[in-house]
C-alpha positions in Angstrom: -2.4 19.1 3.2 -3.0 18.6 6.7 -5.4 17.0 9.4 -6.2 20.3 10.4 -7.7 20.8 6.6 -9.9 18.0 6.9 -11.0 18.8 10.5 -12.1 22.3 9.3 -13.8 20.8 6.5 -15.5 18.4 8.3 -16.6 21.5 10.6 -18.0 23.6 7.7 -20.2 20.2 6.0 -21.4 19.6 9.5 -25.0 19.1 9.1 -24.1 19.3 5.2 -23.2 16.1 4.1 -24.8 12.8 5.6 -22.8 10.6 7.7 -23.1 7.4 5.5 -22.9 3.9 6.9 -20.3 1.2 7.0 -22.9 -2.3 5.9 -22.0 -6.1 5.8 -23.1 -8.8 4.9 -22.0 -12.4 5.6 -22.6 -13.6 2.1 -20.3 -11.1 1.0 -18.1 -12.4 4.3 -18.0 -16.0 2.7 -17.2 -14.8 -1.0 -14.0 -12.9 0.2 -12.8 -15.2 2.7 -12.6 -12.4 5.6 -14.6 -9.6 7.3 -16.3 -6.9 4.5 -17.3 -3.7 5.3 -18.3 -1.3 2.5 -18.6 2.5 3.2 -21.9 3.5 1.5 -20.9 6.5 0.0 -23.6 6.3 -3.1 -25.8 7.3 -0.3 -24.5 10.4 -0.4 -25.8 13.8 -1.4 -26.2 13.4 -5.2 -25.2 9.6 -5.3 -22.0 10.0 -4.6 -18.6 11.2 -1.9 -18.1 14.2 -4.2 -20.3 16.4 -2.7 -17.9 16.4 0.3 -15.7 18.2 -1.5 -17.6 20.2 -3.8 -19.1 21.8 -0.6 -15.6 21.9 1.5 -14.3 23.9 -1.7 -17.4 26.3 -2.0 -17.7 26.9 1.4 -14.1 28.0 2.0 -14.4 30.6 -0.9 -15.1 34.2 0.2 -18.5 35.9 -0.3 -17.0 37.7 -3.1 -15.7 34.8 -5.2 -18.8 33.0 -4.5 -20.7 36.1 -5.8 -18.4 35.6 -9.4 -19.6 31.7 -9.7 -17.4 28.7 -9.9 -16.4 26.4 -12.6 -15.8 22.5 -12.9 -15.0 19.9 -15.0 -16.2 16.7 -14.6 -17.2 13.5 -16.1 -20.3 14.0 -13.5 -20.4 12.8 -10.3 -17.9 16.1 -9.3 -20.4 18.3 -11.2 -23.8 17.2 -9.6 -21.0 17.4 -5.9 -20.6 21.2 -6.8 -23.9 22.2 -8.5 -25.5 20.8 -5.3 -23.1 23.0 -3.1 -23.7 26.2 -5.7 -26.9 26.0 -5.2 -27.2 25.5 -1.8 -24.8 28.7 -1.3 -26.7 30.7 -4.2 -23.8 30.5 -6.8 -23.1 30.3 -10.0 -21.6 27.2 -11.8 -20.8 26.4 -14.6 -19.9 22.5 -15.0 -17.7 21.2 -18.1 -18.7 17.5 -19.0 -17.4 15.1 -21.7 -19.7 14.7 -24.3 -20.4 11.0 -23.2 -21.3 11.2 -20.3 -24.0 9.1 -18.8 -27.2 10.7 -19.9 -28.6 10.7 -16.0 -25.6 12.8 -14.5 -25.4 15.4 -17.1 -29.5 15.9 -16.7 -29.3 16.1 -13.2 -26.3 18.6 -13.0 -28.5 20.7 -15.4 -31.3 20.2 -13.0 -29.3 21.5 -9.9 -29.1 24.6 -11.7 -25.1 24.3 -13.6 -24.7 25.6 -16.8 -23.4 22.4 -18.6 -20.6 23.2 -21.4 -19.5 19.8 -23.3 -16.5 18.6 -25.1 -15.1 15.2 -26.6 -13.0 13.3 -23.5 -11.2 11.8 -26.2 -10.0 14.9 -28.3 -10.3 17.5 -26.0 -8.7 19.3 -23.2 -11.4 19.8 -20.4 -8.3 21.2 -18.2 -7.8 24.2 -21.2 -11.4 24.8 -21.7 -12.0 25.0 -17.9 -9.6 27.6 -17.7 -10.5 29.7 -20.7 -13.9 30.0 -19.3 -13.1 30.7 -15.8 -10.6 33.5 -17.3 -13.6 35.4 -19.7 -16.2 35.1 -16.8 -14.4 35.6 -13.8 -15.0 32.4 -12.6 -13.3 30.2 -9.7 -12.1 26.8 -11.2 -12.8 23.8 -8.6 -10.7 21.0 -9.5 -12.3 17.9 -8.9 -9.3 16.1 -7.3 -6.1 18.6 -7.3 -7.8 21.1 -4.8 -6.7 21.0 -1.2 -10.0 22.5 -0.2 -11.6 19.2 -2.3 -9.2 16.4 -0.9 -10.3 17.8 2.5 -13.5 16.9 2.1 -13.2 13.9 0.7 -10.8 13.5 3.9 -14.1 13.6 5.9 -14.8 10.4 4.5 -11.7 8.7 6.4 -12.6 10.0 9.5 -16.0 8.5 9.4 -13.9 5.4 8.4 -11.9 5.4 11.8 -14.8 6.3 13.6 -16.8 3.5 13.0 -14.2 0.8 11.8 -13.1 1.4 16.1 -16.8 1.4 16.8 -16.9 -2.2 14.9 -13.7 -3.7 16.5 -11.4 -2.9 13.9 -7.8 -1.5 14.1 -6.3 -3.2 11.4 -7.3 -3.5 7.8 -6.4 -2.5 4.5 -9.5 0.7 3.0 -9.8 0.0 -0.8 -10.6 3.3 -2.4 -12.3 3.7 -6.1 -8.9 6.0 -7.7 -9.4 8.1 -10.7 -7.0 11.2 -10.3 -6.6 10.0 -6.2 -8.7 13.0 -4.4 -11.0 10.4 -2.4 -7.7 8.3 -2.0 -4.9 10.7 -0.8 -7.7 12.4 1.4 -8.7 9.5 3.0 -5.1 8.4 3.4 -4.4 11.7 5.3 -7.5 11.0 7.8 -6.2 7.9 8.5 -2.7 8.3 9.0 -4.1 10.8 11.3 -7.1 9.0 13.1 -6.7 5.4 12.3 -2.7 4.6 11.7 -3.9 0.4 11.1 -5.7 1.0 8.5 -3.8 1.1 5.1 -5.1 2.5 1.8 -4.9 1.0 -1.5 -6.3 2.4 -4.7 -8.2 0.4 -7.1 -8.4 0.7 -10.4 -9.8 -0.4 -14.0 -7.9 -2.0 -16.4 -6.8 0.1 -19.3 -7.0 3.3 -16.5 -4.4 2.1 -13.9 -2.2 5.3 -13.2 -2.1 5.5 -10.0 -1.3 1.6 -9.8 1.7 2.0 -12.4 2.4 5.4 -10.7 3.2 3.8 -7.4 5.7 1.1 -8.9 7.7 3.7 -10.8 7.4 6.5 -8.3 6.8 9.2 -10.9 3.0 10.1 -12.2 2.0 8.0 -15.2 -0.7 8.9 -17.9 -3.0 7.1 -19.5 -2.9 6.7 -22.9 -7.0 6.3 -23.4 -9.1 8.9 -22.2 -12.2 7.3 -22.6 -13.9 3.9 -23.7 -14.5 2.4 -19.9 -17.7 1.8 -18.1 -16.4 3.3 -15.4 -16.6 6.3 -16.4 -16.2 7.9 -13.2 -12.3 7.0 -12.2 -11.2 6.8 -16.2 -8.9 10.2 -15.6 -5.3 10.9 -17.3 -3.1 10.9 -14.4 -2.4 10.9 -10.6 -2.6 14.9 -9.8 0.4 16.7 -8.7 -1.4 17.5 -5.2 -2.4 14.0 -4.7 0.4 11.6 -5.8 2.7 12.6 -3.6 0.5 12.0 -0.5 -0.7 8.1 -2.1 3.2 7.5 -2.6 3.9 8.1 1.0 0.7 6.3 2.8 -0.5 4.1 0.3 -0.1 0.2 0.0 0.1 -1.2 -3.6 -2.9 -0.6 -6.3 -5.4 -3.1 -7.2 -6.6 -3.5 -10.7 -9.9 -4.8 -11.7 -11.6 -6.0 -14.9 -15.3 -4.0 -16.2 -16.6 -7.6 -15.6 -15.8 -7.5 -12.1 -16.8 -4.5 -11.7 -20.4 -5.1 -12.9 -20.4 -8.3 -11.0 -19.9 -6.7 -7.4 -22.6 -4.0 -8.8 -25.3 -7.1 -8.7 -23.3 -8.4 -5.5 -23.7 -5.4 -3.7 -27.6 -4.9 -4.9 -28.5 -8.3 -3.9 -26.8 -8.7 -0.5 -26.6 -4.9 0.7 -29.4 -3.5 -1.2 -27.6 -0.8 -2.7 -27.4 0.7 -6.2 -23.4 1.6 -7.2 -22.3 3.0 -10.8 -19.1 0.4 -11.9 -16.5 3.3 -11.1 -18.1 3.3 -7.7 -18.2 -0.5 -7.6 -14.1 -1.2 -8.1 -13.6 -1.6 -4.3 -16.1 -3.8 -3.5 -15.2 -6.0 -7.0 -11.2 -5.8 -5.6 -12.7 -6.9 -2.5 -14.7 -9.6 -3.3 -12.4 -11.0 -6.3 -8.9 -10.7 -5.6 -8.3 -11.6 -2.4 -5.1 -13.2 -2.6 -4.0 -9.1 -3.0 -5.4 -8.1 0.2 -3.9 -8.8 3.8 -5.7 -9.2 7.2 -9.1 -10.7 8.4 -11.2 -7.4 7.4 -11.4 -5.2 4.8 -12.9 -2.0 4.2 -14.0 -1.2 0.6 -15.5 2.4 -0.5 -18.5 2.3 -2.6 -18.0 5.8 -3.7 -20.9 6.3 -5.9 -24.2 4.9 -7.5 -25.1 7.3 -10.4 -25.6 4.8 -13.1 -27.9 4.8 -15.9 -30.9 2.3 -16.1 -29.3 0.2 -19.2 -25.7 -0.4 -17.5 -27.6 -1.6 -14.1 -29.3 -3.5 -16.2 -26.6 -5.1 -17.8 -24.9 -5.7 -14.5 -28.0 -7.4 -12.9 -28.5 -9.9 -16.3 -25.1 -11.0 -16.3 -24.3 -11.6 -12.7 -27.8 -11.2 -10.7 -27.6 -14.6 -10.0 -23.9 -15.4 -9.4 -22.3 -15.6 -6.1 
C-alpha cells in the first residue's frame, strides 16, 4: 500500500466517482463544542464511499478477468459499489449477501444487474462461500476491505479530505471514519499521512462490534464474537483485515465507540441540519462527533458520513425518536 496506489486509483475513477462535499452546519457547531465538517459520502454513487473501490478494483483487472466476472461478499453497500462498476465495465458479478440484509440494498444490487447468492451472517462463512464460487466459475473475488486495489479507492476519499479541509482553513483535526473491517479507514489514513500529515484518523465503532477499537489497545486483530444483531449493519464485520490493521496501528489515533441510540440520533441530526439521509453504520462519525466530545482533540473535526442506504422503517425510527432533539 502506497500513495502512488491511491493516486492511480484516483486517476482511473476520474470522471467515475463524484467528488462529494465536505457540509456544516453551526447547529451542529454548537452541539459539539468545535468546528464540524462531515464528508458526504452517502452522496455517492449507490449511497455510499464503496463504489470508490468497487470501481478502483474492477478497473485495474485485465480485460480478460473482467471477461470471467467478479465475485463479492457484502452485507450491501460493497455489493451495490461493485455491481455498479460491473455494469458500467460490462461484467459479470455475482454478489454474496447475508440473508438479513436490509431489504433495499439487496433489491437494488439485483437491480444493477449482480447475481445475489445469500447465507445466514450468523452461521455462515461468507469468506468460504465466496471462494467456493469464484473457484467453480472462474470468478475474481473482490474483497470488500482486504484488497489493495479497494483500500486505494477508498484512499480517494482522503485526498478529497486534504483537499478541501486546506481549502476550508484546516490543517489540524482529527477525521473520524465509520470502521467495519478498516478499508475506508486505513485508506484514508494512507492519503493523509501522504497529503494532509495534521489530520489524524480515528475509527469509530458500534458497541458490541468494536475490533478495530480493541485491536488498537492490544496490538494484535481482535474478533467479534457476534456476527450480526446491529443496526448498523454496514460496519458489523468479524475483524480488522490482515491488509488493513497494520496500516490503522501505525497512523491511527485511538477508536471511538458509539451506542445504536446515538447512532440513530445523529441520523435525525444530520437530516435536520444538513439535509442528508445516512444509514446508522454510515452515521457513527457524525454520532462520535456530536456525542463524545470529551474523546476528540482540536477546534475542528472532520466526521465521514460514509453511506445512506437505509430502509424506510429504520429512518423512520430514527426521525420519531430523535427528530426533535438537539
Amino acid at each position: 500500500m502506497s500513495i502512488d496506489l491511491i493516486d492511480a486509483a484516483a486517476a482511473r475513477l476520474a470522471g467515475r466517482a463524484r467528488q462529494t462535499p465536505l457540509l456544516s452546519s453551526p447547529f451542529l457547531d454548537d452541539l459539539a463544542g468545535r468546528r464540524v465538517l462531515v464528508k458526504a459520502e452517502c452522496l455517492q454513487h449507490t449511497g455510499s464511499f464503496k463504489f470508490r473501490g468497487g470501481w478502483s478494483a474492477l478497473s485495474a483487472l485485465t480485460p480478460e478477468a473482467r471477461a470471467r466476472g467478479v465475485i463479492a461478499f457484502s452485507s450491501g453497500n460493497h455489493a451495490q459499489g461493485v455491481a455498479l462498476a460491473a455494469r458500467m465495465l460490462g461484467a459479470a458479478a455475482v454478489i454474496v449477501m447475508p440473508s438479513d440484509a436490509p431489504g433495499p440494498k439487496i433489491a437494488n444490487t439485483r437491480a444493477l444487474g449482480a447475481e445475489v447468492v445469500t447465507y445466514d451472517r450468523a452461521t455462515g462463512d461468507r469468506d468460504a462461500i465466496g471462494a467456493e464460487i469464484a473457484e467453480a466459475r472462474g470468478l475474481t473475488l473482490v474483497r470488500p476491505f482486504d484488497d489493495a486495489q479497494v483500500i486505494a479507492g477508498q484512499g480517494t476519499c482522503g485526498l478529497e479530505i486534504a483537499a478541501q479541509a486546506a481549502e476550508a482553513g484546516i490543517d489540524t483535526a482529527e477525521v473520524l471514519v465509520p470502521c467495519g473491517g478498516g478499508g475506508l479507514t486505513s485508506g484514508v489514513a494512507l492519503a493523509l499521512e501522504a497529503r494532509a500529515p495534521g489530520l489524524r484518523v480515528r475509527p469509530v465503532e458500534p458497541e458490541g462490534f468494536d475490533d478495530a477499537t480493541r485491536s488498537l489497545v492490544s496490538g494484535r486483530i481482535e474478533t467479534n464474537t457476534r456476527r450480526a444483531g446491529s443496526l448498523c449493519d454496514a460496519i458489523q464485520t468479524p475483524s480488522p483485515g490482515d491488509l488493513t490493521f497494520p496500516v490503522m496501528s501505525r497512523l491511527c489515533g485511538p477508536g471511538i465507540v458509539v451506542s445504536e441510540d446515538e447512532a440513530l440520533r445523529a441520523m435525525a441530526a444530520a437530516f435536520e441540519r444538513l439535509k442528508i439521509v445516512l444509514e446508522p453504520g454510515g452515521a457513527v462519525a457524525l454520532a462520535a462527533a456530536l456525542y463524545h466530545p470529551e474523546h476528540v482533540a482540536g477546534d475542528a473535526v472532520i466526521a465521514i458520513a460514509s453511506g445512506g442506504n437505509v430502509s424506510a422503517e429504520t429512518f423512520r425510527m430514527a426521525l420519531d425518536r430523535y427528530g426533535d432533539a438537539p
